[in-house]
C-alpha positions, 0 to 999 in steps of 0.5 A: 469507413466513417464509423472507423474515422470517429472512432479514432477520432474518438480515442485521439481527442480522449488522448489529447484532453487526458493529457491536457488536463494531466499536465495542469492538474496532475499533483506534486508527488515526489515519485513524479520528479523522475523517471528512475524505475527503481523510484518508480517501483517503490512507489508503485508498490508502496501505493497498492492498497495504500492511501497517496497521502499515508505513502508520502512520507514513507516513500520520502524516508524510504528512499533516503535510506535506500536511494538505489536498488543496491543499497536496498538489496544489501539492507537487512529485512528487519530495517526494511519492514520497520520503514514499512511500518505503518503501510500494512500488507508487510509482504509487499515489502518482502517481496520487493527486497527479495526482487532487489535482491535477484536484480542484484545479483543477475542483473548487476542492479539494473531492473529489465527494461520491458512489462515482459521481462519484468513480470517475471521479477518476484513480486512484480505483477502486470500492473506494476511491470506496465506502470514501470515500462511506461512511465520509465521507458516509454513502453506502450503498454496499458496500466490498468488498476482499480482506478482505471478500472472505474474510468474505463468501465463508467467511460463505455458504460459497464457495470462493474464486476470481478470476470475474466470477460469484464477484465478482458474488455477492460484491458482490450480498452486501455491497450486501445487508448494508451498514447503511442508517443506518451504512454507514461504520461496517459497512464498516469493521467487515466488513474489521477482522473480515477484518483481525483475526479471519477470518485466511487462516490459522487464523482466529479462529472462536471469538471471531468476532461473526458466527460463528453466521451463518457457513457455513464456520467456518473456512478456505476453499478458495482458488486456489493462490498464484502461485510466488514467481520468483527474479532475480539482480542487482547494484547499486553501492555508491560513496560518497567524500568530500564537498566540505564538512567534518563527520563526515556529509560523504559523498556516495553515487552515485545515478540515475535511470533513464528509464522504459524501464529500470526499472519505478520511473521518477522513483526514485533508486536505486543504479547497476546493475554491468554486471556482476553475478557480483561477485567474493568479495573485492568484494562489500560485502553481499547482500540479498533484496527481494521485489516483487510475486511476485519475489525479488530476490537482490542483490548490493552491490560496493562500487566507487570513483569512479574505477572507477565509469565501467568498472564501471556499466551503462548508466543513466540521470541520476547524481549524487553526493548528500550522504547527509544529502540522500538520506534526504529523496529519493524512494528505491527501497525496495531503495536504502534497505534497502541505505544502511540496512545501510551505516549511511549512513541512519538504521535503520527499524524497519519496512520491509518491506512484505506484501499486506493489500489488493487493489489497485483495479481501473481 
C-alpha cells in the first residue's frame, strides 16, 4: 500500500512540475494559439521529420491558402506539393489531401473526434490520431514520438532500441503519466521537454522539471546511428530566353518523372545528363543534398537547348517554365536549392530540412 502511495504520488508531481514548467516555457507556435483539429493536424504532420523552425513559415503559408479542411480538399495536388516544397517526405502531403478529401466527403468536413476513429483516416497513424484528440478534445490518450521517447526512456533509466517489447513499456508509461484533466497540455509539455531540454546530445539536466524523477540523468544509451550512403549524380541547367520581354524573361527546362524513375512522382525537377562525369569546363556548380540516409553529391552542367536532346537521359513530361511560374511550382528541394544558387529564384533563408520527429507507423 505505501509503495502504491509513492508511486502516485510520483506521477502526480511528474504531472504537476511537467505542466508548471510548459506553461512558462513552452514556445509561441502558431499551431499553439488554437485548438482547431484541422490546425492541428497540419502541423502534426507538417512536423514529422521536419525541423520547428523549417515548419514555421510553411504552416503560416499553408494555412493561408488553405484555412480549413474543405478549402484543401478542393485544392489541386500540384498547388499543395509546391506549398510543401521544401518540407521533403512529399507523401506526407499526399496523404493528408487524400485524408482531406475522404472527410470531406463522408464526413461533411469535419475530422472524427477520437484517437480511434481517426486512425483509421489514410494517413493518419497512432501518434498523430492521439496528438489530435488530446490537444483538440481533451481525449486522455498518450502521444508518444521520439521525443517522448527519449524522456521517458531516460526518466526510468531504459536503453534505448527498436522492439515491440521496449515500445510497449513505452507507451504502457506515457498511458500511466498522461494528466486525466489536461491531456493536451501533458503532452505537449512531454515533447517540448524532449524538444528543448532532454536533447540527444548534452541534455539540459540541470534545469530539467523533472529531473529529480529521473533514473538516468543524462544521455542513454541508444542503437548506433545507420551509416549515411554517398551517390554521384548529374543534373542539367538549361535556361534560354522567354517569348516575352522584362528583365525575368527567362525559361528553365523542367520535368516530371513517372513514378518508376524517381522516388518524388508528381515533382518537377531538373533533367538528369545521361552523363554524369561532367567535364571541368561545363559544370556550372556542385551541390550535396541529403535524403533520408544518403548524400547526394550533384553535379550542375549547364547545357543549351540545342544540345539538351543529345545531353539528357531519358525522362519523363518536360517543359520550359518561365522562372517566375517555377517559384510557385511543386519543386524537389534539391531543383530549388540549385535555381536558388542560380539566382533564378528568390534566396530562402531556411531550406534545410533534419529529423526532429518520428514518422507515423501505418
Amino acid at each position: 500500500m505505501v509503495k502504491q502511495d509513492r508511486a502516485a504520488d510520483k506521477v502526480a508531481r511528474i504531472r504537476r512540475q511537467l505542466l508548471g514548467w510548459y506553461e512558462h516555457s513552452r514556445r509561441d507556435l502558431p499551431w499553439r494559439r488554437n485548438a482547431d483539429p484541422y490546425a492541428i493536424w497540419v502541423s502534426e504532420i507538417m512536423l514529422q521529420q521536419t525541423r520547428v523552425a523549417v515548419v514555421v513559415d510553411r504552416y503560416k503559408a499553408f494555412m493561408a491558402r488553405f484555412p480549413t479542411l474543405v478549402s484543401l480538399a478542393l485544392g489541386d495536388e500540384q498547388e499543395v506539393l509546391a506549398l510543401w516544397s521544401g518540407l521533403g517526405y512529399y507523401r506526407r502531403a499526399r496523404m493528408l489531401h487524400k485524408a482531406a478529401q475522404f472527410v470531406a466527403d463522408r464526413f461533411h468536413g469535419n475530422l472524427p473526434i477520437s484517437a480511434a476513429e481517426l486512425r483509421l483516416l489514410p494517413g493518419i497513424g497512432a501518434y498523430t490520431a492521439a496528438a489530435i484528440a488530446s490537444i483538440a478534445h481533451g481525449e486522455r490518450v498518450a502521444v508518444v514520438d521520439g521525443n517522448v521517447e527519449r524522456v521517458l526512456c531516460r526518466m526510468a533509466g531504459w536503453d534505448a532500441g527498436s522492439g515491440a517489447a521496449l515500445r510497449r513499456k513505452i507507451e504502457n508509461l506515457a498511458t500511466q503519466l498522461v494528466d486525466p484533466a489536461n491531456p493536451g497540455d501533458f503532452n505537449q509539455a512531454v515533447m517540448e521537454l524532449g524538444a528543448t531540454v532532454c536533447l540527444p546530445r548534452n541534455p539540459q539536466c540541470l534545469v530539467c522539471p523533472i529531473a529529480d524523477d529521473c533514473t538516468t540523468r543524462g544521455e542513454h544509451k541508444t542503437p548506433a546511428r545507420p551509416k549515411m550512403q554517398s551517390r554521384e549524380v548529374a543534373h542539367a541547367l538549361s535556361v534560354r530566353m522567354g517569348r516575352l520581354s522584362g528583365p525575368f524573361n527567362r525559361e528553365v527546362l523542367l520535368e516530371q518523372r513517372p513514378a518508376t524513375l524517381t522516388v518524388m512522382p508528381g515533382l518537377w525537377e531538373l533533367p538528369a545528363l545521361a552523363d554524369s562525369e561532367v567535364p571541368g569546363g561545363e559544370l556550372r556548380m556542385t551541390v550535396r543534398h541529403a535524403i533520408m540516409q544518403v548524400n547526394y553529391y550533384v553535379r550542375i552542367r549547364t547545357v543549351f537547348e540545342d544540345d539538351a536532346e543529345k545531353l539528357l537521359a531519358p525522362g519523363g513530361e518536360r517543359h520550359w517554365i518561365p522562372v517566375g511560374e517555377a517559384a510557385l511550382m511543386a519543386l524537389t528541394g534539391l531543383t530549388s536549392k540549385v535555381l536558388r544558387r542560380a539566382r533564378l529564384l528568390p534566396a530562402a533563408p531556411l531550406d534545410v530540412i533534419a529529423p526532429e520527429r518520428e514518422q507515423d507507423v501505418l
